[in-house]
N, C-alpha and C positions, 0 to 999 in steps of 0.2 A: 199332408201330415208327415211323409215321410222326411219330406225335403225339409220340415223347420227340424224332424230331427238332428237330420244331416248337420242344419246349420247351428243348431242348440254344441252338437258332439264336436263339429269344428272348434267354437269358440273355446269349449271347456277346456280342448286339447294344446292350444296357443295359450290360454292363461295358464297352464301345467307348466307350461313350454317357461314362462316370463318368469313364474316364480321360480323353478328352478335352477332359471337363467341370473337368479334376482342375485341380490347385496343381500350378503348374512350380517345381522346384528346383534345388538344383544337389546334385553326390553325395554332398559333407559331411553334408547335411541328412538323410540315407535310413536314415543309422544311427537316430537318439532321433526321427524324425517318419516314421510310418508312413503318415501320410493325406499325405506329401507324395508323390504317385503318379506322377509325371512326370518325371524326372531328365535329363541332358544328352542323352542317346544318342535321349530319345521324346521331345522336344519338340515332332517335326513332328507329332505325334499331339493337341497345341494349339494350332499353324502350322505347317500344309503349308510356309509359303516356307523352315522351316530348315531342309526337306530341300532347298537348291535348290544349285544349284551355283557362287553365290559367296558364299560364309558366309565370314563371321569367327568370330575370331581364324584366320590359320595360322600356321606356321613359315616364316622368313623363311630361304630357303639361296643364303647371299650370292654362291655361284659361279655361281647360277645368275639372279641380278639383271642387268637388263636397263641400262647406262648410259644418263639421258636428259640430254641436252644443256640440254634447254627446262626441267626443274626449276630453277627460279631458288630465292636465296631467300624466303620467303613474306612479305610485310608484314603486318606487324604493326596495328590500327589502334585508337588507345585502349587497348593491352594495358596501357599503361601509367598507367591514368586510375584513379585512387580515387573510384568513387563516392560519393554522398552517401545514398546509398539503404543501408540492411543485406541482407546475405544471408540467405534461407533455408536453412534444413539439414535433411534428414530425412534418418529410417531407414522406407524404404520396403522393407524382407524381403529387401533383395538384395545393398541399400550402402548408404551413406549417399553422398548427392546432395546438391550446393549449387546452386541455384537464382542465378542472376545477378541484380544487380538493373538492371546496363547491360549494352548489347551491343556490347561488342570484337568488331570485324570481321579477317577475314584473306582476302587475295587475291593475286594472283599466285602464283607456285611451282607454275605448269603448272595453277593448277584456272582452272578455262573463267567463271568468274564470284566476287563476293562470299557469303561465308556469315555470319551475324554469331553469335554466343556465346549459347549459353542455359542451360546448366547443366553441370557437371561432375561426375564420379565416381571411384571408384579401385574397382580391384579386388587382392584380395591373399590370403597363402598363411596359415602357420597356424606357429606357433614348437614347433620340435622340441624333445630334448633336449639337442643339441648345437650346434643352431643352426635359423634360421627358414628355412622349408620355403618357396621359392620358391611365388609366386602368379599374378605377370604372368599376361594372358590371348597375349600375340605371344610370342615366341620366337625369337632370329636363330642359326643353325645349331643347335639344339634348347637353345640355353644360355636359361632363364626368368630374372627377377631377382624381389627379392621383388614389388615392387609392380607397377600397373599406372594410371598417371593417364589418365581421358579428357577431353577436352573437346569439347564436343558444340555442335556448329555447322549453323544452319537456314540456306535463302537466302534471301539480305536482302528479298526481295521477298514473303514468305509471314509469317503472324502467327507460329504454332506446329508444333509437330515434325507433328501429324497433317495439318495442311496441305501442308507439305514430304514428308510421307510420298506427297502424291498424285504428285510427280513423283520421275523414271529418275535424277536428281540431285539428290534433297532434302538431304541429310543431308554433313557433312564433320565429321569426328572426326579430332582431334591427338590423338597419344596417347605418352605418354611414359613410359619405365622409369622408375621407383624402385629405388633402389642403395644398400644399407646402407653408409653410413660416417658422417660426423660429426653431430650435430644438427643440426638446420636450422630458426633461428630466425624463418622465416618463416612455417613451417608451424603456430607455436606456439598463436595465436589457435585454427584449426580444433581441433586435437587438445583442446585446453581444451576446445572443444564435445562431444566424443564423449560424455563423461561424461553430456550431457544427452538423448541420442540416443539411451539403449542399447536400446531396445526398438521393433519396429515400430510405424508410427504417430505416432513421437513424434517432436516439430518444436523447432528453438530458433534463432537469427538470432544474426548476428556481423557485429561491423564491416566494411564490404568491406575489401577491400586492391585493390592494382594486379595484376591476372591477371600481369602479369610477372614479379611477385614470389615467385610459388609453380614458376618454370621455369625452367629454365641461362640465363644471358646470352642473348638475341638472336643476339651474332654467333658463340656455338655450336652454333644450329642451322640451319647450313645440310647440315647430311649425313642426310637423310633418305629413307625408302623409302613410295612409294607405289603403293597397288592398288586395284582396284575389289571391293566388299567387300559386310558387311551390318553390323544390329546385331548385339551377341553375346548377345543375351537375347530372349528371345520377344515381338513377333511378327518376330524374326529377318529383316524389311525388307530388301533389298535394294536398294539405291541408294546406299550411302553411301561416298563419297572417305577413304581410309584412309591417312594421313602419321603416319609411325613412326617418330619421332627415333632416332635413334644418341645421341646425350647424352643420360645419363640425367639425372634429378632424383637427390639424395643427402638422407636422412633418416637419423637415429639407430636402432637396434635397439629402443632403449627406446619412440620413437615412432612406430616402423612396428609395435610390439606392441600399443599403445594401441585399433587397429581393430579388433584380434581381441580385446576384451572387447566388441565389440556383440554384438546377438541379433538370430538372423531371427527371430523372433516376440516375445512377452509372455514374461513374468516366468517364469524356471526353464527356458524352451526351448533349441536348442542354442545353442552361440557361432556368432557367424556371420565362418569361418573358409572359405577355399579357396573362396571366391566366384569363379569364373573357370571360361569353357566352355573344354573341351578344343579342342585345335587343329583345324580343318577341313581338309579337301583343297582342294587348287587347283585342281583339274581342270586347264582348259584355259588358265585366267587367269594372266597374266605380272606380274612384280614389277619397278617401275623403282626406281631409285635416282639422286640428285640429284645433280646436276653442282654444286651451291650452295657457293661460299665456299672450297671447297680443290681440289684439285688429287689429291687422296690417296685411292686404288680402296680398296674393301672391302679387310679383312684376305689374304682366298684371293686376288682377283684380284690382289693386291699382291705377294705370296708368288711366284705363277706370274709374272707381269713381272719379278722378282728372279731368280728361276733363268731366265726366257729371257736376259736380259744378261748373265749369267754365262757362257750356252753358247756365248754370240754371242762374247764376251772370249775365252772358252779359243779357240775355233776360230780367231780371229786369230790365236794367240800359238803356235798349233802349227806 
């Protein structure tokens, strides 16, 4: 008896061993890839920290946003600068990544220091029948849009992300919706690249452009929500300053589709479709929102100000 113990607690401890040894995925992947063994829900089972208690992505529930005064708008620095260097692009099994060849910085808007730009990603849903299935990784009052832009920002004082990963404030990620309406001819150079990108692995380089070119106006985003967060992919890091525009970016249906002909793997594997972790809890951590550029409270807090003036009107006039 003792010995099928023995041989029961061995096995469990090698399969511990495998999974945690495993490929992290996301859920799309679990139908057609069975060796991918790790899904959203056991990543802490790769990294402890994504069980920790400020993960990203969550839902953003604007009645419960906190006004911050000190959100100013954020400056901009070089966003608007055309390199002379080309971008890198890959499909690295998760997204495709563009790798910066200069580093646009951004400071003020309440972050305590500079961050400068080192590569960017999107995350996104998957096209239904009737229409394409939202993918954002944030969500504000549970509403997702399809896409999700990040841009992933180290402090200026560190070479690389594992560097910035050593400090409580390494990492700042802008992160902006995507919102199906008309083409958007700036986007048009990347999307051209997908084509070259469809499988893990595989690299190809494109003219830079001006980082501002691929974001709303400047002077639309100053309505933004910020929290203290993590990455939303393993090793799920915690440190990183989270600014969630309210304006979205705007792409065509036909070329927010174009992403979901890549592959998280080689030739014949699945599409890589609904790349985006499920939302996380807040626990204890508070959501501010920026006082930047208007005057104009969240939709709810707006709504509730409307009906308190209206009570306040009637009771005069009684």
């Amino acid at each position: 008896m003792e010995l099928l113990f023995l041989v029961l607690f061995s096995l469990r401890i090698l399969k511990t061993e495998a999974v945690v040894g495993g490929h992290w995925c996301y859920q799309s992947q679990k139908y057609d890839q069975p060796d991918c063994e790790v899904e959203p829900r056991q990543w802490y089972q790769v990294n402890i920290a994504c069980k920790g208690n400020k993960q990203s992505p969550i839902n953003i529930v604007t009645k419960n946003v906190i006004y911050d005064k000190n959100l100013k708008p954020l400056n901009f620095e070089g966003y608007d600068v055309k390199g002379s260097s080309k971008w890198n692009i890959e499909n690295n099994g998760h997204t495709v990544k563009v790798e910066l060849s200069t580093s646009p910085k951004i400071g003020g808007g309440g972050l305590r220091r500079k961050y400068k730009a080192v590569e960017f990603h999107l995350h996104w849903g998957i096209e239904g029948v009737a229409q394409y299935l939202p993918g954002s990784e944030h969500s504000i009052d549970g509403e997702k849009q399809a896409m999700e832009l990040h841009i992933v920002h180290i402090r200026e004082d560190v070479a690389d992300v594992t560097e910035a990963k050593k400090h409580a404030d390494g990492v700042a990620v802008l992160a902006f919706f995507v919102k199906i309406e008309e083409e958007n001819r700036n986007y048009a150079t990347l999307i051209k690249q997908l084509e070259n990108v469809k499988y893990k692995g595989e690299t190809a380089q494109m003219e830079p452009l001006p980082l501002s070119s691929l974001l709303p106006p400047e002077e639309e985003l100053g309505r933004y929500y910020r929290y203290e967060g993590s990455l939303t992919t393993p090793d799920c890091y915690e440190g990183v300053t989270w600014t969630v525009f309210e304006k979205p970016i705007e792409l065509g249906i036909a070329q927010i589709s174009q992403f979901s002909t890549l592959h998280f793997d080689g030739k014949n594997s699945t599409l890589m479709v609904e790349n985006f972790r499920p939302a996380q809890f807040l626990n204890k951590r508070k959501v501010y929102w920026s006082s930047a550029s208007s005057t104009l409270l969240p939709p709810t807090k707006a709504l509730m100000l409307v009906l308190m003036l209206l009570y306040i009107l009637t009771s005069l006039f009684q």
